[in-house]
C-alpha positions in Angstrom: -132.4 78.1 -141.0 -131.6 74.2 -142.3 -129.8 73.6 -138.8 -133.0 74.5 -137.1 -135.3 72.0 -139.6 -132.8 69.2 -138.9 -133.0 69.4 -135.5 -136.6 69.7 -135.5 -136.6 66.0 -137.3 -133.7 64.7 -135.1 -135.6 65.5 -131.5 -137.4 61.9 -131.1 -133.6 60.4 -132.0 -132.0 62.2 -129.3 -134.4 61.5 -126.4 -134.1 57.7 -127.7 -130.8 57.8 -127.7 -130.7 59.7 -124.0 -132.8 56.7 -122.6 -130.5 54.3 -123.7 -127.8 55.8 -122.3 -129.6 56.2 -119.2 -130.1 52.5 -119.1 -126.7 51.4 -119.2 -123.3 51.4 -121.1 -121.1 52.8 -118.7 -117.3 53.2 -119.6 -116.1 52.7 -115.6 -116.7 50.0 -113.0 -115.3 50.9 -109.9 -117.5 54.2 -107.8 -119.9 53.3 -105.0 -123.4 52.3 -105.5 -124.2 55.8 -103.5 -122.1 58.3 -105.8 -122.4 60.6 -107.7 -123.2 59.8 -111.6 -121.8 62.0 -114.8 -124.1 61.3 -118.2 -121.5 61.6 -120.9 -121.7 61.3 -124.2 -118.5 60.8 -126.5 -117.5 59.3 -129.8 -114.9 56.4 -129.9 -112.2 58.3 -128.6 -108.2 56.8 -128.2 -107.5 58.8 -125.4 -111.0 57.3 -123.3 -109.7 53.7 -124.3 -106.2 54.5 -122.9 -108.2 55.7 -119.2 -110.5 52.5 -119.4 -107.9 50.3 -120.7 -104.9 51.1 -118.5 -107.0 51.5 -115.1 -106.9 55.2 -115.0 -110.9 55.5 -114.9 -111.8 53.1 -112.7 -109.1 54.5 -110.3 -110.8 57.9 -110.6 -114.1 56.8 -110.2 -113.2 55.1 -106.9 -111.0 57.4 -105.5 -113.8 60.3 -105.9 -116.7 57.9 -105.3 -118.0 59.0 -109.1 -119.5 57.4 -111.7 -119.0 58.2 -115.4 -121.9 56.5 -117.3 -121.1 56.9 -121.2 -122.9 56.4 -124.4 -120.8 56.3 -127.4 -122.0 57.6 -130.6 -120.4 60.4 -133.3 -123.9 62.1 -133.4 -123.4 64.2 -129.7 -125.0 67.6 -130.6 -128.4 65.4 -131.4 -127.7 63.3 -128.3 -127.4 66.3 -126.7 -130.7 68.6 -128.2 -132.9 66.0 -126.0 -131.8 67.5 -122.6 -130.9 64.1 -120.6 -126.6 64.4 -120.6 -124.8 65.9 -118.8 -121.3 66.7 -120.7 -120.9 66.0 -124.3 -118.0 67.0 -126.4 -119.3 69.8 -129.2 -117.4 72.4 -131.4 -117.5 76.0 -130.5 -119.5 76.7 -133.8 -121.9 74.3 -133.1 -123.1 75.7 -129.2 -125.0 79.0 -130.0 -126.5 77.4 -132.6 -127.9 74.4 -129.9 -128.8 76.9 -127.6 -130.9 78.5 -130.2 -132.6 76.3 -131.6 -133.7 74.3 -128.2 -133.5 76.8 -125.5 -131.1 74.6 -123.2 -128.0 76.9 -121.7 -125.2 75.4 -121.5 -121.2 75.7 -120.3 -117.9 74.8 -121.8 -115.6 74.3 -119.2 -112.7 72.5 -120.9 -110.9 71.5 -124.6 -109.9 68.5 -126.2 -109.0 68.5 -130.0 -109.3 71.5 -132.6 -111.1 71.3 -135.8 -108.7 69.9 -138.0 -110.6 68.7 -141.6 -108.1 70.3 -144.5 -109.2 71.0 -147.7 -107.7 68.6 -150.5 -106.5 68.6 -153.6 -104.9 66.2 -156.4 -101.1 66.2 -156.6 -100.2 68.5 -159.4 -103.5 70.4 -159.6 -102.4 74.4 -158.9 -105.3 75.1 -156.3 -103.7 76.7 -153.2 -106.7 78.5 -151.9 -110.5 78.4 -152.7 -109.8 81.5 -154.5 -107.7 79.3 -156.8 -110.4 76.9 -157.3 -113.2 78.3 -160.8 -116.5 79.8 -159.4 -119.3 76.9 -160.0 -116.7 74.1 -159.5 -117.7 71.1 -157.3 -116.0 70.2 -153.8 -116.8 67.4 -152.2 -117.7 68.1 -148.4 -119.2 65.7 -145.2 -122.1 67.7 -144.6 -123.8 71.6 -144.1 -122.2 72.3 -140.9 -119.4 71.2 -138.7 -116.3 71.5 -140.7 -117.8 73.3 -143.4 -118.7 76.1 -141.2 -115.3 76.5 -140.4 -114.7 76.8 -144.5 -117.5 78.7 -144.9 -116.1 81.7 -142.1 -112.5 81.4 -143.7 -114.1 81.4 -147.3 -115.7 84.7 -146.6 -113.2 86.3 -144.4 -110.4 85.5 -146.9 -111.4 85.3 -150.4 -114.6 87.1 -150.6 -116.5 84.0 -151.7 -119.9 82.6 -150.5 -119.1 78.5 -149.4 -122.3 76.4 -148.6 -124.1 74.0 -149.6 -127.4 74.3 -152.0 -125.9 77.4 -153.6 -123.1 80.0 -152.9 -120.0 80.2 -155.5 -119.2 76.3 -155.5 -121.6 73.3 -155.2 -120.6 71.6 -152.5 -121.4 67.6 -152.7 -122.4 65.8 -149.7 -120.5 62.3 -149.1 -118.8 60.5 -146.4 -115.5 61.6 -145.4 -114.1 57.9 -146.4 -116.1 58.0 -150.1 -114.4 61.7 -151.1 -110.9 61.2 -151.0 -111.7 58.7 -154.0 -114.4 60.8 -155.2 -111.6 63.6 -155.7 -108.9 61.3 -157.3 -111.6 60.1 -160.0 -112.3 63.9 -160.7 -116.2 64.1 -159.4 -115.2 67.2 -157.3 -111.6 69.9 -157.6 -111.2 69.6 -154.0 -112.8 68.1 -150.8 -113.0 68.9 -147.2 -111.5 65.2 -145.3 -110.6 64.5 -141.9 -107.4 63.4 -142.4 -107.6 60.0 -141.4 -110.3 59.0 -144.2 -107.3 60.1 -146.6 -104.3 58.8 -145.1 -102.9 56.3 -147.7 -103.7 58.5 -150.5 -101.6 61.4 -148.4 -99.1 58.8 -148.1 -98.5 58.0 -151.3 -98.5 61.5 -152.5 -101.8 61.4 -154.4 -103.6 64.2 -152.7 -102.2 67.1 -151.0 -103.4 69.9 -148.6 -103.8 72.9 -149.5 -103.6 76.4 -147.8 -99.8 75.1 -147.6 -100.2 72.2 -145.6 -102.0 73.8 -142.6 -105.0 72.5 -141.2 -108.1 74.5 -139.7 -106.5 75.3 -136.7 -103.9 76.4 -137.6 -105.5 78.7 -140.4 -107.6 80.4 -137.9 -105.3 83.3 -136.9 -104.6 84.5 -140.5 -108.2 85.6 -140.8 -110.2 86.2 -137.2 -109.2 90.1 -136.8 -108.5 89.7 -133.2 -106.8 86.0 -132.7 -103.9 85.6 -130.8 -100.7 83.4 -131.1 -102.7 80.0 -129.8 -104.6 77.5 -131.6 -108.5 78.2 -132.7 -110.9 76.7 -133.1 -112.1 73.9 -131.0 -113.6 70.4 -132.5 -114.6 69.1 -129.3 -115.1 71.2 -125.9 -116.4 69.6 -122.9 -119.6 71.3 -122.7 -122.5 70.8 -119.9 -125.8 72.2 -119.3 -125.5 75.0 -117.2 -127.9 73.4 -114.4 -125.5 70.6 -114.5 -122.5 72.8 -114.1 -123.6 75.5 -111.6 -124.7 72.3 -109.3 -121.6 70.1 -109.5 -118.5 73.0 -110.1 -116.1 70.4 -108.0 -117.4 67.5 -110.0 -116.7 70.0 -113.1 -113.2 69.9 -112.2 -112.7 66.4 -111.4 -113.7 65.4 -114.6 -111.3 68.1 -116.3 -108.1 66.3 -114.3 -109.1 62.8 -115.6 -109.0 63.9 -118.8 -106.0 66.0 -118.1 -104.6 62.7 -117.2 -105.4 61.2 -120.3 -104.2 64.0 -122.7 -101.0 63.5 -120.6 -100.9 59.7 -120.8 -101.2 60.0 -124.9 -99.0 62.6 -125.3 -96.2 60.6 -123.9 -96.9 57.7 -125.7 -98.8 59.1 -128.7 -96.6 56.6 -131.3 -97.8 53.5 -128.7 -101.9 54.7 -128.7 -102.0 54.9 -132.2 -100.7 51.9 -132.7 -102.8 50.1 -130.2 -105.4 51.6 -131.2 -105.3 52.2 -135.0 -109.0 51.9 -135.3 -109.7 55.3 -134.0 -106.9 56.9 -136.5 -108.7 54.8 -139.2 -105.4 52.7 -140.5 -103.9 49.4 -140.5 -101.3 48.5 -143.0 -97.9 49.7 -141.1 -97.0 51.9 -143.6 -100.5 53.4 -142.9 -99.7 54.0 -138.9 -96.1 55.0 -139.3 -97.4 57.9 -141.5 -100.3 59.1 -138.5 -97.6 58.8 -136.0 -95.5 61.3 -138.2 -97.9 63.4 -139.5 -99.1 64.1 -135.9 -95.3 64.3 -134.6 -95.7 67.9 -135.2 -97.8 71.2 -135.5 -100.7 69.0 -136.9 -101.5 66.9 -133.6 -104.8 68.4 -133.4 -104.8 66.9 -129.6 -104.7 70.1 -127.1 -102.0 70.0 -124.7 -104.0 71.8 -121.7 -108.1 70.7 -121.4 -108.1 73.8 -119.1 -109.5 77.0 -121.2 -107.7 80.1 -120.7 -109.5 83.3 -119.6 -107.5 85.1 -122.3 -108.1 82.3 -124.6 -111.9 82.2 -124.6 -112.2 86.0 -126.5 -110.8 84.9 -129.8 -112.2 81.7 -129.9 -115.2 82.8 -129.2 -115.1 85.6 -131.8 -115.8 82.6 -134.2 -119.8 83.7 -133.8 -118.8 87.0 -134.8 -118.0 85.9 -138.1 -121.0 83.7 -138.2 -123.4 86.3 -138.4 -121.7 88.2 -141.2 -122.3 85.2 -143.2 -125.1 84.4 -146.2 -128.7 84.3 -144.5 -129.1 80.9 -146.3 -125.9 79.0 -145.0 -126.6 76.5 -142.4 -124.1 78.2 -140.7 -125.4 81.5 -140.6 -126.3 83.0 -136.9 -128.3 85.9 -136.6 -127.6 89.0 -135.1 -129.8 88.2 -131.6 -127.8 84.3 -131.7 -126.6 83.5 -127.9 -123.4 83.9 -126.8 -122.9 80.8 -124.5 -121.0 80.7 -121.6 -117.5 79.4 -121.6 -115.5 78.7 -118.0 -111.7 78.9 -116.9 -112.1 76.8 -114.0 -108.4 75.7 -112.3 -109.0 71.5 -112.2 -105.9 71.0 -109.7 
């Protein structure tokens, strides 16, 4: 299985990256010498920013005597596979596969954004679906797994068609999501997989356009997981702990859920304000740039949840995401076998 070789080669980075953690980089201030201490790791978030910057966290941290010690990086599943966090943020595709591979159990006790990378195409082209799109064609995509995975399940469950990477009905070209929206406007690929930041001012000015009617991965996910419901599938980043961590600090479980609660809340009442403070983390500038974030994720597209709690009626179709995994090509990255983990999710009530 390719996940399992590259996270073979990534171990040494991730127990590396743990100790550094460990040593410092803390993203509060204010929690007693003698508290308690949460190891998280998270990329450069907007909504972390808003707690730090407007007070929120250090508030928390001294009004329940915790400590959140953070080390930033967009690599967290590696960070992770080394054992020393404590909470990292990781899809729903991507946990039986890190149970797997390095025997740690973990528990996903809360939701923050859903996978949201669309597939693109150049104004005028006819492609609607993949099906649309000539067998051996290229598309340019980030990576193996991640969003492709996502592609991959709604490729087969839809169309019929085998999407991966080193083979399947398509070749699939690797590149930075910033390098392929340019890479598909100069014609080196018929579509490409982009978060859709790294394509904002070509989506702007009406160069490329998404496909599958303008909906993003979330969105797409009930139209082909047999037994979806009416809510939004499937998760980006989950709040996810090992499940020694968890089973020994359930209250501390839920105190982190309500600070984040409290920062979903705080963004979602002044999401035009974040972005525009902090336009880094939506990758724009130019105003034109930031006006079209703020209405593009006005909408249905805000791929932000609105509740960090998971549902106990929620967790069955989101979960049914490894279903599909294993009815997938033996040689995709994204491929679990039959005997693949089922890891344990938690509806835990933060209040």
């Amino acid at each position: 299985m390719k996940v399992k070789n590259a996270l073979r080669a990534s171990a040494a980075a991730a127990l590396a990256i743990s100790v550094v953690a460990a040593c410092g980089g803390s993203g509060g201030s204010g929690a007693a010498a003698d508290g308690e201490v949460i190891r998280f790791s998270f990329a450069p978030d907007p909504v972390w920013d808003l707690l730090k910057d407007s007070g929120e966290l250090s508030k928390w941290e001294q009004e329940n005597n915790v400590r959140v010690e953070t080390s930033t990086t967009w690599d967290e599943f590696t960070y992770f596979a080394g054992g020393h966090g404590d909470i990292v943020s990781m899809s729903t595709q991507e946990t039986p596969v890190l149970e797997q591979q390095t025997g740690i159990k973990t528990v996903t006790f809360g939701k923050y954004n859903y996978q949201r990378v669309p597939l693109l195409k150049r104004a005028g082209d006819p492609y609607e679906t993949l099906e649309d799109i000539p067998k051996g064609s290229k598309i340019c995509v980030s990576g193996p797994t991640s969003n492709t995975g996502f592609w991959t399940v709604l490729a087969q469950q839809m169309h019929g068609l085998d999407y991966r990477v080193g083979g399947g009905d398509f070749q699939l070209i690797v590149n930075d999501h910033f390098v392929n929206p340019t890479n598909l406007l100069r014609g080196d690929c018929e579509a490409a997989a982009v978060i859709p930041e790294a394509a904002v001012p070509q989506l702007r000015r009406g160069e490329l356009e998404i496909m599958y009617g303008g909906e993003l991965p979330f969105q797409l996910y009930k139209e082909f997981a047999p037994n979806s419901d009416d809510r939004s599938h499937v998760v980006g980043n989950n709040f996810t702990a090992t499940e020694e961590w968890y089973d020994a600090n359930p209250e501390l479980a839920k105190k982190f859920l309500a600070l984040w609660q409290r920062g979903i809340d705080m963004f979602q009442e002044q999401k035009a304000d974040v972005v525009r403070k902090y336009p880094q983390h939506f990758s724009v500038e130019s105003e034109e740039d930031i006006d079209y974030v703020i209405d593009f994720m006005s909408g249905d597209n805000d791929w932000f949840v609105e509740e960090v709690v998971l549902e106990e009626d929620w967790i069955p179709a989101e979960a049914e995401i490894w279903t599909l995994m294993k009815e997938l090509h033996p040689d995709n990255a994204n491929y679990l076998p039959a005997d693949a983990p089922s890891p344990r999710f938690a509806a835990i009530d933060p209040n």
